[in-house]
KEZAGU-257108 format. One record per residue (C-alpha): residue in three letters; x, y, z. Coordinates in steps of 0.5 Angstrom, whole numbers, plus 500, padded with zeros to 3 digits. Layout:
BEGIN
ALAXYZ/...
This chain:
BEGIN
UNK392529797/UNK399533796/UNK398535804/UNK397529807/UNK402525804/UNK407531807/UNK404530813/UNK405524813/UNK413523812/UNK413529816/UNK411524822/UNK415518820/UNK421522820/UNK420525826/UNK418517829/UNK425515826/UNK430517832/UNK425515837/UNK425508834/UNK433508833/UNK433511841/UNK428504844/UNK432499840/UNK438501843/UNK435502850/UNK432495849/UNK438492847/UNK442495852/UNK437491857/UNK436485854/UNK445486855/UNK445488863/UNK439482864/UNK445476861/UNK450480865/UNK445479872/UNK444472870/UNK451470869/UNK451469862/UNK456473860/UNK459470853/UNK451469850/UNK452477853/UNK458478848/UNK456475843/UNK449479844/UNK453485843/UNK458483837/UNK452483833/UNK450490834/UNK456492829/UNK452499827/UNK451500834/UNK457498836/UNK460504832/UNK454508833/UNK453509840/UNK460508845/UNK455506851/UNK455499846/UNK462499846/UNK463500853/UNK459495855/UNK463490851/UNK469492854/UNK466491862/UNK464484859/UNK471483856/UNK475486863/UNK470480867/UNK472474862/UNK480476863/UNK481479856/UNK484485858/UNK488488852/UNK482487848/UNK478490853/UNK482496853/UNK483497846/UNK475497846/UNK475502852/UNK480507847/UNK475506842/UNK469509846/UNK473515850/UNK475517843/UNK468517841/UNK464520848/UNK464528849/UNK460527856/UNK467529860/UNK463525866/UNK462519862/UNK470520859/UNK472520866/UNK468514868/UNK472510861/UNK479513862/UNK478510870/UNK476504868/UNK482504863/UNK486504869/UNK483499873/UNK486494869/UNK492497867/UNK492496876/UNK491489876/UNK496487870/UNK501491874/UNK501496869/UNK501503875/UNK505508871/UNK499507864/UNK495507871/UNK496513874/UNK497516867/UNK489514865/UNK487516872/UNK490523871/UNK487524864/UNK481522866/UNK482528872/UNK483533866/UNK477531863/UNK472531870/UNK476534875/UNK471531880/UNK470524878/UNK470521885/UNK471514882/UNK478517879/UNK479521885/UNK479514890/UNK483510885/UNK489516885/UNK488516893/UNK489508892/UNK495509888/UNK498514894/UNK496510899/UNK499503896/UNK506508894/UNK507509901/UNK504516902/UNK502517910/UNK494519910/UNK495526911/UNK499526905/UNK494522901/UNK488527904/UNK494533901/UNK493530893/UNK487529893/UNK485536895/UNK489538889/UNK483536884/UNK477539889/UNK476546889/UNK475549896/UNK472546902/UNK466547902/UNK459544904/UNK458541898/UNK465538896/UNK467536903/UNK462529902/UNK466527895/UNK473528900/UNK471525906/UNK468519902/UNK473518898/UNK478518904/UNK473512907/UNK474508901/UNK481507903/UNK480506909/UNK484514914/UNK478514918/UNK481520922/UNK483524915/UNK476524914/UNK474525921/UNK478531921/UNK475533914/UNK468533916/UNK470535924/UNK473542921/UNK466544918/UNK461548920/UNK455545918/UNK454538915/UNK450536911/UNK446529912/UNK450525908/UNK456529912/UNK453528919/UNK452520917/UNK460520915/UNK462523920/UNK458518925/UNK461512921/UNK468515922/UNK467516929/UNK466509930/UNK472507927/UNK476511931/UNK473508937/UNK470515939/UNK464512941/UNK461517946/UNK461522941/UNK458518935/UNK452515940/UNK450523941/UNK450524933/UNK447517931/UNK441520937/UNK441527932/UNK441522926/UNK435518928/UNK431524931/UNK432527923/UNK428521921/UNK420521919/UNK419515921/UNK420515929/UNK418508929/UNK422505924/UNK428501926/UNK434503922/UNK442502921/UNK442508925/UNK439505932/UNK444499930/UNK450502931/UNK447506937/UNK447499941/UNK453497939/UNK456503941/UNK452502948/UNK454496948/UNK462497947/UNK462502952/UNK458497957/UNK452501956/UNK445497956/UNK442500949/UNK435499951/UNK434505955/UNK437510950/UNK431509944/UNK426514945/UNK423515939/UNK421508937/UNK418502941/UNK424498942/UNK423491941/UNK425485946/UNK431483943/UNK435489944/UNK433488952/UNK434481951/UNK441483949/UNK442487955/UNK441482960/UNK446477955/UNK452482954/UNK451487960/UNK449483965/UNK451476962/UNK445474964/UNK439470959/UNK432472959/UNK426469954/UNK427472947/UNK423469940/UNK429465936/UNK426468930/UNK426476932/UNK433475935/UNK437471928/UNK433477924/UNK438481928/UNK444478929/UNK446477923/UNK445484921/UNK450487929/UNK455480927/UNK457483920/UNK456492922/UNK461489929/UNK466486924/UNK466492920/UNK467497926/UNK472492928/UNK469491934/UNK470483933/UNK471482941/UNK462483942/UNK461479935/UNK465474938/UNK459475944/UNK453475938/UNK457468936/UNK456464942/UNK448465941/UNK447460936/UNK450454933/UNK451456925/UNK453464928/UNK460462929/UNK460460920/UNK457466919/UNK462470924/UNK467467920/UNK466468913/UNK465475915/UNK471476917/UNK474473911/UNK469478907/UNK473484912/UNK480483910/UNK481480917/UNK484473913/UNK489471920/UNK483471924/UNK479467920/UNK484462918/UNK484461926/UNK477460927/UNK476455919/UNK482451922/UNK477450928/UNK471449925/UNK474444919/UNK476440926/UNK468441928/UNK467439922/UNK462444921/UNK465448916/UNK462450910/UNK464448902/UNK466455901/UNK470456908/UNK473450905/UNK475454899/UNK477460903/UNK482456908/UNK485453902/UNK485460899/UNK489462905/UNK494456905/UNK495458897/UNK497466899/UNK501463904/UNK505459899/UNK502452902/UNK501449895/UNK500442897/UNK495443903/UNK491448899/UNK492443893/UNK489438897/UNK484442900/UNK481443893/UNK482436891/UNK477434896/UNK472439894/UNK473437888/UNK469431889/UNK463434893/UNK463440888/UNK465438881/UNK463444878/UNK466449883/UNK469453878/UNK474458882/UNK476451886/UNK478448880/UNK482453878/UNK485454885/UNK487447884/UNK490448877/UNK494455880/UNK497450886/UNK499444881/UNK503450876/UNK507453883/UNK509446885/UNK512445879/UNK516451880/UNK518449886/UNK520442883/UNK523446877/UNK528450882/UNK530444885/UNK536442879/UNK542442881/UNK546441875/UNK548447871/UNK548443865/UNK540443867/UNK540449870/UNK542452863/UNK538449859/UNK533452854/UNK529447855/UNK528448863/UNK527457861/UNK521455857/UNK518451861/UNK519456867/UNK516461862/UNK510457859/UNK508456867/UNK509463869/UNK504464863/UNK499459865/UNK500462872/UNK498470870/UNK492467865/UNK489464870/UNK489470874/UNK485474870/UNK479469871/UNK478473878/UNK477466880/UNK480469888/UNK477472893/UNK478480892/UNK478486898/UNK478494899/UNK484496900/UNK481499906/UNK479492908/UNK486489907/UNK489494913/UNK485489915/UNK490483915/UNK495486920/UNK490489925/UNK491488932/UNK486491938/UNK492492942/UNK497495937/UNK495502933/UNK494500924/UNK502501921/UNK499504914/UNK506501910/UNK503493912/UNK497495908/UNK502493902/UNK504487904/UNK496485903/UNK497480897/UNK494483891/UNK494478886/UNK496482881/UNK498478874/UNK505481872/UNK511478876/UNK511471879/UNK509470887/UNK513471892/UNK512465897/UNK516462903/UNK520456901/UNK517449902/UNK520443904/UNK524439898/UNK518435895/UNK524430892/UNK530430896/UNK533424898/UNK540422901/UNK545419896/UNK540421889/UNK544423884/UNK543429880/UNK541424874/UNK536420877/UNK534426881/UNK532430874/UNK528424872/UNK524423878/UNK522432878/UNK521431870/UNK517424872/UNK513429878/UNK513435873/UNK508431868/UNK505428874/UNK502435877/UNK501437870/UNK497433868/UNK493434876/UNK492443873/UNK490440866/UNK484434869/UNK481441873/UNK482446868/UNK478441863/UNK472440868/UNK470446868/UNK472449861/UNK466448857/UNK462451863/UNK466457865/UNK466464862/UNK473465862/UNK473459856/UNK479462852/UNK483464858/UNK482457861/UNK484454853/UNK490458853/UNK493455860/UNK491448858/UNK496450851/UNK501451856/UNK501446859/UNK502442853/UNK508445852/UNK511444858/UNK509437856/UNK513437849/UNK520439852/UNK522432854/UNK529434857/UNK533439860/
């Protein structure tokens, strides 16, 4: 009897760690599926209750400061994440915490606490490629020339070799020196598959055509499928058809289908011949976006002109791209067409903002407003405009009596606040860095590096810098009294505007605290009653 009792409590003890294990697996899950879902506080709140977990097992708290990081509480979320580092001993998995400690810091405009994490995070993983893109960020954004980036990042790789070459080249595509990483992977005697790959997506960014159509060949006849359409038969007929070259001839290994000779006759030959609508839309889409992402807007521009809603479709791919100059242009045309899109509304009101057109975006939003009452990130867009108009306004006090005031300085601080909150709701359309080279492209000018700066970051620290507007209530003959009253009286007014769009959507939004936070504010922008 004594046997089987030890028997049996010998198997339940050794049950125990496997039950604990399942249910931390299980809730992790359950987690991930609110955070898919989009219910990120019930995720939080999920979470919160798992105290032992919490302090058991550091991929729990690392899960609770990515849901923190997306409601905007940043401080919270990195506080959680050094909790998490101190209690991880995996140095791949510190790595990955000490980078996620830095992004934020870089969006709280926080570089030196940045690049001091990232650095940390090196120590801890010397071959972290997420550190390793991030640091070539912080070079390249400093003003670093490509080559010189390529230099600080081989200091953290050992040397070249066919399996380091990848991370190198990767990491350098990520920020966009295409001829940096084709000079890495050109300078190796073999390649791998991935490295012929990379190589070949460089090639075509460096308008090397020719030589990429000879490697995508190599690329296609490596694949065991031979009559499987990939990104690589793609590519090959955009590289064909930017050189002039009818792509239909050149596949050898699978049946081509109709819409590639279709496609010939159109762009080669500028001539139309019979294709099935539905075969050539599956296809057009796909050769629109990878032509936008290798920059050769001038053929996506051809594949546009094939369909009625493809002009939106091009259009919204080049904001997604980093080409925002371009895109503005062509939603100025189609809001003027009246066929523009609920978000090409968003996105053209999103530009006039960073341009520092306060009142156009504002009204663009107001309008939206009323088709969508819960579009979010309008709302907010809408809120953030009204905040900068009132700065603008509060600029335009001309007695040093005002000016002075301690009563006008909060009101500048509390405004500049609710800006910096708002901010953080990720309420704004964000781009790689290698996408926002994108925004000073010009086919018939070689890429400045150094513009890449001027692309708007939205980071929270500091107020945005915009060029000056017309005087909202300049009038000839006011004096500075009624002049004074008139901004106080306009300041409650677009006040009150940001607090109506904040309250539609703050019982519905995730960042619920962040949005509470900027509507307190407000009131007490609305408490100092004089200057």
């Amino acid at each position: 009897m004594s046997r089987l009792r030890n028997n049996f409590q010998t198997k339940r003890a050794a049950s125990v760690p496997r039950k604990i294990s399942l249910t931390v697996s299980s809730l992790l899950d359950q987690v991930k599926q609110l955070l898919h879902a989009n219910e990120i506080r019930e995720a939080k709140h999920r979470l919160q209750k798992e105290t032992d977990h919490l302090q058991k097992h550091p991929e729990f708290m690392v899960l609770l400061g990515e849901i923190n990081d997306r409601l905007g509480l940043w401080e919270e979320a990195v506080h959680i994440f050094q909790q998490a580092a101190a209690q991880t001993n995996d140095p791949a998995k510190k790595a990955n915490i000490l980078c996620q400690m830095a992004e934020i810091a870089e969006k709280m405009g926080q570089s030196d606490d940045s690049q001091e994490w990232l650095l940390q995070g090196l120590d801890a993983y010397p071959h972290d490629e997420t550190a390793l893109q991030a640091l070539a960020r912080h070079a390249a954004a400093s003003g670093a020339e490509d080559s010189e980036v390529r230099s600080k990042l081989q200091v953290f790789l050992p040397p070249s070799s066919v399996h380091h070459v990848n991370p190198l080249a990767r990491t350098l595509i990520h920020i966009g020196a295409y001829r940096e990483a084709a000079n890495v992977l050109e300078n190796e005697s073999e390649l791998t598959p991935e490295g012929k790959q990379l190589f070949a997506h460089c090639l075509i960014h460096g308008g090397r055509y020719e030589e990429a159509l000879v490697l995508l060949h190599t690329l296609c006849r490596e694949i065991s499928d031979e009559n499987a359409i990939t990104p690589f038969h793609l590519d090959i007929a955009l590289c064909a058809w930017t050189k002039q070259i009818a792509a239909a001839p050149l596949f050898d290994t699978i049946h081509t289908p109709n819409v590639f000779t279709w496609m010939d006759d159109w762009i080669i030959r500028q001539k139309s011949t019979p294709c099935p609508i539905s075969e050539r839309d599956l296809f057009l889409e796909h050769w629109i976006k990878r032509a936008v992402g290798y920059r050769m807007i001038k053929l996506a521009d051809r594949f546009s002109q094939l369909g009625q809603e493809l002009p939106l479709i091009l259009t919204h791919q080049l904001y997604d791209d980093g080409f925002i100059h371009c895109a503005a242009d062509r939603l100025h045309q189609l809001k003027d067409l009246r066929m523009i899109d609920e978000e090409g509304i968003h996105r053209l009101a999103e530009y006039f903002y960073d341009q520092g057109t306060f009142d156009r975006a504002a009204a663009l939003w107001e309008d939206l407003s009323k088709q969508q009452p819960k579009w979010e990130k309008g709302r907010i867009g809408a809120a953030l405009s009204y905040f900068h108009i009132a700065n603008q306004v509060l600029s335009e006090i001309r007695s040093p009596i005002g000016k002075n005031s301690t009563s006008y300085w909060k009101k500048r601080i509390h405004i500049d606040h609710s800006i910096q909150l708002l901010n953080r709701t990720g309420w704004h359309t964000r781009w790689t860095f290698a996408q926002r080279r994108n925004a000073h492209w010009n086919p018939s000018k070689p890429f400045d590096s150094r513009k890449a700066e001027q692309f708007p970051s939205f980071a929270v620290s500091g107020r945005k810098k915009a060029p000056r507007q017309t005087s909202y209530l300049w009038r000839q003959g006011v004096s500075d009294l009624d002049r004074e009253r008139s901004i106080r009286a306009f300041l409650n007014h677009v006040t009150t505007l940001a607090n109506v769009h904040l309250t539609a959507v703050q019982h519905t939004s995730p960042c619920q605290e962040i949005l509470i936070a900027a509507r307190m504010g407000i009131n007490q922008i609305r408490s100092l009653r004089c200057f």
